[in-house]
C-alpha positions as a Markdown table, in Angstrom:
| # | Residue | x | y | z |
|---|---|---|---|---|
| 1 | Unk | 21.1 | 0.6 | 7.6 |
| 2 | Unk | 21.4 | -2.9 | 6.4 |
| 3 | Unk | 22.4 | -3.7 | 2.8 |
| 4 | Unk | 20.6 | -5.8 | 0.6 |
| 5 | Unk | 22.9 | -8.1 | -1.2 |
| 6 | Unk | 21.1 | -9.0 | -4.5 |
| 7 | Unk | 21.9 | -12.3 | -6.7 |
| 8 | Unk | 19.0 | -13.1 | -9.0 |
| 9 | Unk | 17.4 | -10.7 | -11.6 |
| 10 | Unk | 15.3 | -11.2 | -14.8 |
| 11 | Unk | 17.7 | -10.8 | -18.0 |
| 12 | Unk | 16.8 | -7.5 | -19.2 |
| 13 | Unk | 16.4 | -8.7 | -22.7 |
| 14 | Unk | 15.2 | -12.0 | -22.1 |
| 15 | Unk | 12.3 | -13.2 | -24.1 |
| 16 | Unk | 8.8 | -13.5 | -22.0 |
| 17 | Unk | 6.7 | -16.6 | -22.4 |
| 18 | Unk | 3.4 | -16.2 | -23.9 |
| 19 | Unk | 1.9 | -18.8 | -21.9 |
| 20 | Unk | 3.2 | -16.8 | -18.2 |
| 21 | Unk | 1.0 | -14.1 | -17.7 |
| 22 | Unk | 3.5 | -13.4 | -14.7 |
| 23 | Unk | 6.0 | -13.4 | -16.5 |
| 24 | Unk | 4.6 | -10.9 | -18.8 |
| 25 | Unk | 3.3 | -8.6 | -15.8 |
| 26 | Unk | 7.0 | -8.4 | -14.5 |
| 27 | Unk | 8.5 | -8.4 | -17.6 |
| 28 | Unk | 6.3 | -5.0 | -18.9 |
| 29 | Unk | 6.9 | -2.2 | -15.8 |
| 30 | Unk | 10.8 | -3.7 | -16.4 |
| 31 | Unk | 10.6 | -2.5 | -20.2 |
| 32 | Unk | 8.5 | 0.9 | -19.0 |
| 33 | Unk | 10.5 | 1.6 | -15.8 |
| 34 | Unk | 14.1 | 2.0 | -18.5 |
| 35 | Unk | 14.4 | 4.4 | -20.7 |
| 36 | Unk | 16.5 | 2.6 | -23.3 |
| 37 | Unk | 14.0 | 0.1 | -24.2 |
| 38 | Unk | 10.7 | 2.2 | -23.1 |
| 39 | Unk | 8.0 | 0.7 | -24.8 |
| 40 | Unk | 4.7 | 3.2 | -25.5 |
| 41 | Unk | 2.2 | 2.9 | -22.6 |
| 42 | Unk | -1.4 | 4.4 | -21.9 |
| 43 | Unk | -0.6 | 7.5 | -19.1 |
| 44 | Unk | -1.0 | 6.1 | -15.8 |
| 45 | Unk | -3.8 | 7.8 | -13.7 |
| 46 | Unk | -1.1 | 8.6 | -10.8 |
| 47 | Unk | 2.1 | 8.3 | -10.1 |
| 48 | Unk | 4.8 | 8.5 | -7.3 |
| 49 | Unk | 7.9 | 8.4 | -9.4 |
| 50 | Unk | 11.3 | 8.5 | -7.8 |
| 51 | Unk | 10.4 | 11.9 | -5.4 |
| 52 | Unk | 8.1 | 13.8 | -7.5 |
| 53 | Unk | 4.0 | 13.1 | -7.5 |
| 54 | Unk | 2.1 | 13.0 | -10.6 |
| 55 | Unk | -1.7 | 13.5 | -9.3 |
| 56 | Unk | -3.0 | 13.2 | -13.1 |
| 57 | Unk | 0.4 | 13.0 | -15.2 |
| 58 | Unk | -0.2 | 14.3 | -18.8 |
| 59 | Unk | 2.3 | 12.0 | -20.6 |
| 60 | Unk | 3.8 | 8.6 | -19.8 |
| 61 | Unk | 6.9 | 10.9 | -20.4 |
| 62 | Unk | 6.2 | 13.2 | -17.1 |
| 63 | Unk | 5.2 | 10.1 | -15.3 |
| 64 | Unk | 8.7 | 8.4 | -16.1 |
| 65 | Unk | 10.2 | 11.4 | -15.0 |
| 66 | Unk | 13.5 | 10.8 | -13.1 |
| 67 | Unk | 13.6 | 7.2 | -14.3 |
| 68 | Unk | 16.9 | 5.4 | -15.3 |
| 69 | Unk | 18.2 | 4.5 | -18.5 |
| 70 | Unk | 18.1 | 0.8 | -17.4 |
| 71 | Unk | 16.4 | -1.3 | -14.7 |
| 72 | Unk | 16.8 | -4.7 | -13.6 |
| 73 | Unk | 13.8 | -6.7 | -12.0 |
| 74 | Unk | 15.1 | -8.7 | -8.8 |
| 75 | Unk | 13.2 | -11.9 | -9.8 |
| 76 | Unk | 13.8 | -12.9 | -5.8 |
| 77 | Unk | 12.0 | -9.7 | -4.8 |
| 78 | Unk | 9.1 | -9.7 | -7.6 |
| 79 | Unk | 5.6 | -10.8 | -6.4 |
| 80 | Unk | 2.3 | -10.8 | -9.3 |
| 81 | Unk | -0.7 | -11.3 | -8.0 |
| 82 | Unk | -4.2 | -11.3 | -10.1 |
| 83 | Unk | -7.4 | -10.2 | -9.4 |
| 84 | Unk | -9.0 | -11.7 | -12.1 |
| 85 | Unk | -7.2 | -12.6 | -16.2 |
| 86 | Unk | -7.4 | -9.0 | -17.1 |
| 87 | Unk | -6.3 | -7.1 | -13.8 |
| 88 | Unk | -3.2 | -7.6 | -11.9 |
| 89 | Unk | -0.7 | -5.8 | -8.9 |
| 90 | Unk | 3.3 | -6.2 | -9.3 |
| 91 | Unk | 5.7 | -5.6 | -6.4 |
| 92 | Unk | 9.4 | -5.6 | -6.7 |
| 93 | Unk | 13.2 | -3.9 | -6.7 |
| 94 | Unk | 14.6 | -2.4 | -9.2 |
| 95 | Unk | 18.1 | -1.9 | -9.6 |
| 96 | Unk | 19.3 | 0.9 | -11.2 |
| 97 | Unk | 22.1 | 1.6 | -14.0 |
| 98 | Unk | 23.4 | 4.1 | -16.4 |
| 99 | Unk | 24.8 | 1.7 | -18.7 |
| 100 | Unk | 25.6 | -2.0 | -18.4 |
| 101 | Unk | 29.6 | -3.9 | -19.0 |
| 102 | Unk | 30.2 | -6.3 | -21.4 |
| 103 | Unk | 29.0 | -8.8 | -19.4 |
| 104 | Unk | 25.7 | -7.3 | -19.3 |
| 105 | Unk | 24.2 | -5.7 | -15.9 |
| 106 | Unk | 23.0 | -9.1 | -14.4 |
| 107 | Unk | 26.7 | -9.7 | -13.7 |
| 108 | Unk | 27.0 | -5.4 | -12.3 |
| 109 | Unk | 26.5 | -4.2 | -9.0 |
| 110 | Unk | 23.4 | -1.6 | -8.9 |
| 111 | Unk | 24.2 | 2.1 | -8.8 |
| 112 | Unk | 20.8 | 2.3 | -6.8 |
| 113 | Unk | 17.8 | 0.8 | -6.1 |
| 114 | Unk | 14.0 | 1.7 | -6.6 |
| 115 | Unk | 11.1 | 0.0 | -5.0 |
| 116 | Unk | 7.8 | -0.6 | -6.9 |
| 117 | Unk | 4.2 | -1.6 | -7.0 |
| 118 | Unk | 1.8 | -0.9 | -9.3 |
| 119 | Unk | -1.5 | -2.1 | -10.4 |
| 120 | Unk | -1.8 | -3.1 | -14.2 |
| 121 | Unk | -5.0 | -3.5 | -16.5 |
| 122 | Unk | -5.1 | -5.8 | -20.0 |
| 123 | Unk | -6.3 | -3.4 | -22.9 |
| 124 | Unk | -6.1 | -4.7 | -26.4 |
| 125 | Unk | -3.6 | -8.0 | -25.3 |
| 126 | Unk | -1.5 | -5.2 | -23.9 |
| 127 | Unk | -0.5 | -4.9 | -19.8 |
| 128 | Unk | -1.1 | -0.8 | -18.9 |
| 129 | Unk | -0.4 | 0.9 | -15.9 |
| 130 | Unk | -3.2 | 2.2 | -13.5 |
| 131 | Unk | -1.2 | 3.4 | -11.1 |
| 132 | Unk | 1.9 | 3.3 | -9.6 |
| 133 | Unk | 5.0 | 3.8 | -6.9 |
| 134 | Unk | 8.3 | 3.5 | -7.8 |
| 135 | Unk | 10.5 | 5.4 | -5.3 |
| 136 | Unk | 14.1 | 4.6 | -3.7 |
| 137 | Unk | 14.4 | 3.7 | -0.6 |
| 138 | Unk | 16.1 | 5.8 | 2.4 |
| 139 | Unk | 18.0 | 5.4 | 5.3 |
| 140 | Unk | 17.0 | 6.8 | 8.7 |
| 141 | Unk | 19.6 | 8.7 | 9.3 |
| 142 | Unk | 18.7 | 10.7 | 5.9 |
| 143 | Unk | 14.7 | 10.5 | 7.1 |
| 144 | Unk | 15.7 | 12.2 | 10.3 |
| 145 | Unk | 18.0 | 14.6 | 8.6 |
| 146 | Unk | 15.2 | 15.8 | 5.8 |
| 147 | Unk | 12.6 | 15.6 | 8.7 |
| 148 | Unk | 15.3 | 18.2 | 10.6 |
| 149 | Unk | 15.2 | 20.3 | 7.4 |
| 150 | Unk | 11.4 | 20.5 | 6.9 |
| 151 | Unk | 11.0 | 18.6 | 4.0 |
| 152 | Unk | 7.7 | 16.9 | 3.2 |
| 153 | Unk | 6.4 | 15.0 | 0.3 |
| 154 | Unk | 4.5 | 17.4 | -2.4 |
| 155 | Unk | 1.2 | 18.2 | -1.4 |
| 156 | Unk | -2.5 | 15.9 | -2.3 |
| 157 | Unk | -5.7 | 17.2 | -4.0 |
| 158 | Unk | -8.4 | 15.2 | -3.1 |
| 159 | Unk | -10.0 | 12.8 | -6.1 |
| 160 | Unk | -11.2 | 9.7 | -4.9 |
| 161 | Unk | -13.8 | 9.5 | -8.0 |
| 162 | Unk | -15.8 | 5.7 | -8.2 |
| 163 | Unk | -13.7 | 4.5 | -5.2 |
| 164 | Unk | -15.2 | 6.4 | -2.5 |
| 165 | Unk | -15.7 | 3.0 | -0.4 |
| 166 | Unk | -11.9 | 1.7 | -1.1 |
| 167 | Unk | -11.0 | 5.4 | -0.1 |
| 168 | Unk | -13.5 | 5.4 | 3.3 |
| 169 | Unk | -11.8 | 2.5 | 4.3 |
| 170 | Unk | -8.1 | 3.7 | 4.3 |
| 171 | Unk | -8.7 | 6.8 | 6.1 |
| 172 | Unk | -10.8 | 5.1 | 9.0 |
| 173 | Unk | -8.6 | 2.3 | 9.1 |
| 174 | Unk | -4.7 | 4.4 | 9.1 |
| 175 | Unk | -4.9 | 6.1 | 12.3 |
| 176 | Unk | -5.9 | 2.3 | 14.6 |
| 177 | Unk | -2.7 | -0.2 | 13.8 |
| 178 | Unk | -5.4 | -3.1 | 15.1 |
| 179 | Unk | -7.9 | -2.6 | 12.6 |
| 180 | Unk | -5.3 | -1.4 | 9.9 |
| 181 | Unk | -3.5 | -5.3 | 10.4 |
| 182 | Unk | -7.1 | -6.5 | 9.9 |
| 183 | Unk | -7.8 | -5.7 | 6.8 |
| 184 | Unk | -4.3 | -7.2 | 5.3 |
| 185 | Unk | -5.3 | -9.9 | 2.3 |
| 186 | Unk | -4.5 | -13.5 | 3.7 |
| 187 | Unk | -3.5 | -14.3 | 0.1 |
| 188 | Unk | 0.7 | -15.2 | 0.0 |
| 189 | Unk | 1.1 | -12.4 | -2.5 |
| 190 | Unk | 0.3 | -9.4 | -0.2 |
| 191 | Unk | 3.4 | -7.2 | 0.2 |
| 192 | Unk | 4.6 | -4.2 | 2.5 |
| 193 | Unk | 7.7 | -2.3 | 2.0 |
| 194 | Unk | 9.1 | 0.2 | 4.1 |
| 195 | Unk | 10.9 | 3.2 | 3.6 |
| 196 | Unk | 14.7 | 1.1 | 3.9 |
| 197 | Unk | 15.2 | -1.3 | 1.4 |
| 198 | Unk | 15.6 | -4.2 | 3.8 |
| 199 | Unk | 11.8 | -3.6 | 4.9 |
| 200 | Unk | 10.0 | -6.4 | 3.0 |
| 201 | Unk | 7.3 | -8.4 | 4.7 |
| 202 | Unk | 5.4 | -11.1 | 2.4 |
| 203 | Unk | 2.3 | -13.3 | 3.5 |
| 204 | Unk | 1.7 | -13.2 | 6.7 |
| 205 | Unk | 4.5 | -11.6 | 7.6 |
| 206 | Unk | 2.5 | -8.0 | 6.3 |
| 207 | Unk | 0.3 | -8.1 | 9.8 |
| 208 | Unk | 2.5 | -9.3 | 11.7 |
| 209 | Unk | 4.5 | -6.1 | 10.7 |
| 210 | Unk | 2.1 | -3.3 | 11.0 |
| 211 | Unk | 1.4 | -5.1 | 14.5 |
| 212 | Unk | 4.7 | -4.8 | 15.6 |
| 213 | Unk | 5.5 | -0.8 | 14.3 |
| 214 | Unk | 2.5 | -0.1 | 16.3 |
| 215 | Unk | 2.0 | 3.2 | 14.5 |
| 216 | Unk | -0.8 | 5.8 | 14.2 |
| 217 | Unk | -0.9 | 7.0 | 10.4 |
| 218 | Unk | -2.6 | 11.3 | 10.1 |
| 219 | Unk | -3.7 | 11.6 | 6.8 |
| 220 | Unk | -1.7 | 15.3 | 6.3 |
| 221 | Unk | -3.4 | 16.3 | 2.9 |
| 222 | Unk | -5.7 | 15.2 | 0.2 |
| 223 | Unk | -6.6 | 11.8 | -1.0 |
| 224 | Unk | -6.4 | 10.0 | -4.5 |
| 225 | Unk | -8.0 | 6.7 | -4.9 |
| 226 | Unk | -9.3 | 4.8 | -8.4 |
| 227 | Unk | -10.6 | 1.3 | -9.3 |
| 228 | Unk | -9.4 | -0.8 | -12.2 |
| 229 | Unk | -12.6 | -1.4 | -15.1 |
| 230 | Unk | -13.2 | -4.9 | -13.5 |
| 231 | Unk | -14.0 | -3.5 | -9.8 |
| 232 | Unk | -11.4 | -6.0 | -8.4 |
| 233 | Unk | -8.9 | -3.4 | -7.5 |
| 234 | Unk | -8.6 | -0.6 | -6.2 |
| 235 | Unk | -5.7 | 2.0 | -5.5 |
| 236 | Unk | -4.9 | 4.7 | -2.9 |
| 237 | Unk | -2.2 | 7.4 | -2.5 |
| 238 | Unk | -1.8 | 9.5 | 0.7 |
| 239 | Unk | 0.5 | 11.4 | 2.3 |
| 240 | Unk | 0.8 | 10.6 | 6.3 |
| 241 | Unk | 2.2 | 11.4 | 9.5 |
| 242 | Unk | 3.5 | 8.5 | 11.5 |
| 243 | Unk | 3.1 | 8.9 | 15.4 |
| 244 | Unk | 4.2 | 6.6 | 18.3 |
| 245 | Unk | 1.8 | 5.9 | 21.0 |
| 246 | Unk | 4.2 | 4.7 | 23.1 |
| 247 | Unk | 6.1 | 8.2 | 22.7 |
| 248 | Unk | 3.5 | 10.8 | 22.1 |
| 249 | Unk | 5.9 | 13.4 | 22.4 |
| 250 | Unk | 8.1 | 12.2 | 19.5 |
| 251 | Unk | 7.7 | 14.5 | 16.0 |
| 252 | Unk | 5.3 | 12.8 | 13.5 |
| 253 | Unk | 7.5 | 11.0 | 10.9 |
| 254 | Unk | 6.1 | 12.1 | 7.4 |
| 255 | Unk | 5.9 | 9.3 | 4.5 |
| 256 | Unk | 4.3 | 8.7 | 1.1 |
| 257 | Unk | 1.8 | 5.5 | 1.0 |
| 258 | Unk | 0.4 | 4.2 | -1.9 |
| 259 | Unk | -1.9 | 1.3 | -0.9 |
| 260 | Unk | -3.4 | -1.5 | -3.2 |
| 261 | Unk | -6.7 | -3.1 | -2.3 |
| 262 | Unk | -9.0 | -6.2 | -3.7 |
| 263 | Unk | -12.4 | -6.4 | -3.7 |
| 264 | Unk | -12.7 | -10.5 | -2.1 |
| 265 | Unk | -16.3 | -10.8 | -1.7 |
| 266 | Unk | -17.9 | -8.0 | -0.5 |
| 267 | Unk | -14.4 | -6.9 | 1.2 |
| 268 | Unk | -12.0 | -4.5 | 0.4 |
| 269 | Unk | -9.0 | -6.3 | 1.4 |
| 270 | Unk | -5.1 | -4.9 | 1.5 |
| 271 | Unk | -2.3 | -6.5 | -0.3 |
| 272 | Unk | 0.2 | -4.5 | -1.4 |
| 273 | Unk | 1.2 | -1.0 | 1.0 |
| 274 | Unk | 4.3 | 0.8 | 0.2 |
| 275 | Unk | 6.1 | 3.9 | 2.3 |
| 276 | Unk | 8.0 | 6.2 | 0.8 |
| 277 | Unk | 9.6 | 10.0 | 1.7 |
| 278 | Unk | 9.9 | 13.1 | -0.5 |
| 279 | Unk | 13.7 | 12.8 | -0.2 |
């Protein structure tokens, strides 16, 4: 596996310009994603956190569950994208610690890392979570071990309540790579991360990708999708087996995808997917 060498993070305690709703984006899953300056939150409809699925968490503290006592934003790996002023999707990597040096933890190395995208909403001046994955990233040899031991992601209800559409088009669109690539966003936020932490595609990069892997996604379980209050995005979670064409005889490989979609016209269009695995 590849190591990601990391050199530029947002200062966990730096102060957040009014005037950069970017900024502000980043700067709030930061201060919810660490436990030692965890601001209050509204309860996030769903939530992949770490290896444990929250269909319909019943606290922001079950959500959080498994979260670190400190997180770092890699400002060279954080993306903000808005669908309109009030609505907005975040991807980025987290690194994790247990404490921070003197120096502060800009200047540590990370104990771990965490991947995560989520979809935010503006209530009362205030950025709240929708929905969102924040998993750590895996090697293959460890994919191939679990995979060896049986181990599969926690099992999906189905609840794809008000985005029925959003939720049509991710299952007829998963299993055909072509028609998958063509409904990636052309905007330069769009963002795909893979199951290693070195698999980050940006722009057009993102279908370029999902050409190349060439793989056939099976929806194993249920379903859950949900729209933000504007209609301008829309979220869905999944658990999926990978197959190869090119070897048909190869076991499935079995991931965790949560999937970010904006309505562009009359479109649903893709711009932020994330895999993860229950390990």
């Amino acid at each position: 596996m590849r190591l990601l060498h990391v050199c530029a993070f947002l200062a966990l305690g730096s102060a957040v310009a009014a005037a950069d709703p970017t900024e502000d984006v980043a700067k709030r899953l930061e201060t919810l994603t660490s436990k030692s300056t965890r601001a209050r939150a509204d309860v996030p409809r769903f939530a992949f956190t770490s290896n444990v699925t929250w269909e319909a968490p019943n606290s922001l503290e079950e959500a959080m569950f498994g979260l670190p006592a400190l997180t770092l934003l890699d400002k060279a790996k954080t993306v903000v994208g808005f669908a309109d002023p009030d609505t907005a999707f975040v991807v980025t990597h987290l690194a994790e610690f247990s404490s921070c040096p003197a120096a502060g933890c800009a200047k540590a190395t990370p104990e771990s890392w965490l991947r995560a995208t989520a979809v935010f909403e503006k209530t009362g001046g205030i950025w709240q979570p929708l929905a969102w994955a924040i998993t750590p990233p895996i090697p293959g040899d460890a994919q191939v071990a679990a995979m060896s031991d049986g181990i599969v992601p926690d099992k999906l209800g189905r609840d794809v309540t008000g985005a029925d559409a959003v939720a049509l088009l991710f299952e007829t669109t998963m299993g055909n790579p072509k028609l998958l690539a063509n409904t990636v966003s052309t905007r330069k936020e769009t963002v795909l991360l893979g199951s290693e932490l070195s698999e980050r595609y940006t722009g057009a990069q993102v279908k370029a990708q999902l050409t190349s892997w060439n793989l056939v996604f099976k929806v194993r379980d249920g379903v859950r999708a949900g729209v933000s209050k504007s209609g301008k995005l829309a979220w869905v979670a999944a658990n999926v087996d990978a197959g190869q064409p090119k070897r048909p005889k190869a076991k499935p490989i079995p991931y965790r995808v949560f999937a970010i979609y904006e309505l562009t016209g009359t479109e649903w269009k893709l711009v932020q997917l994330q895999f993860s695995t229950a390990v």
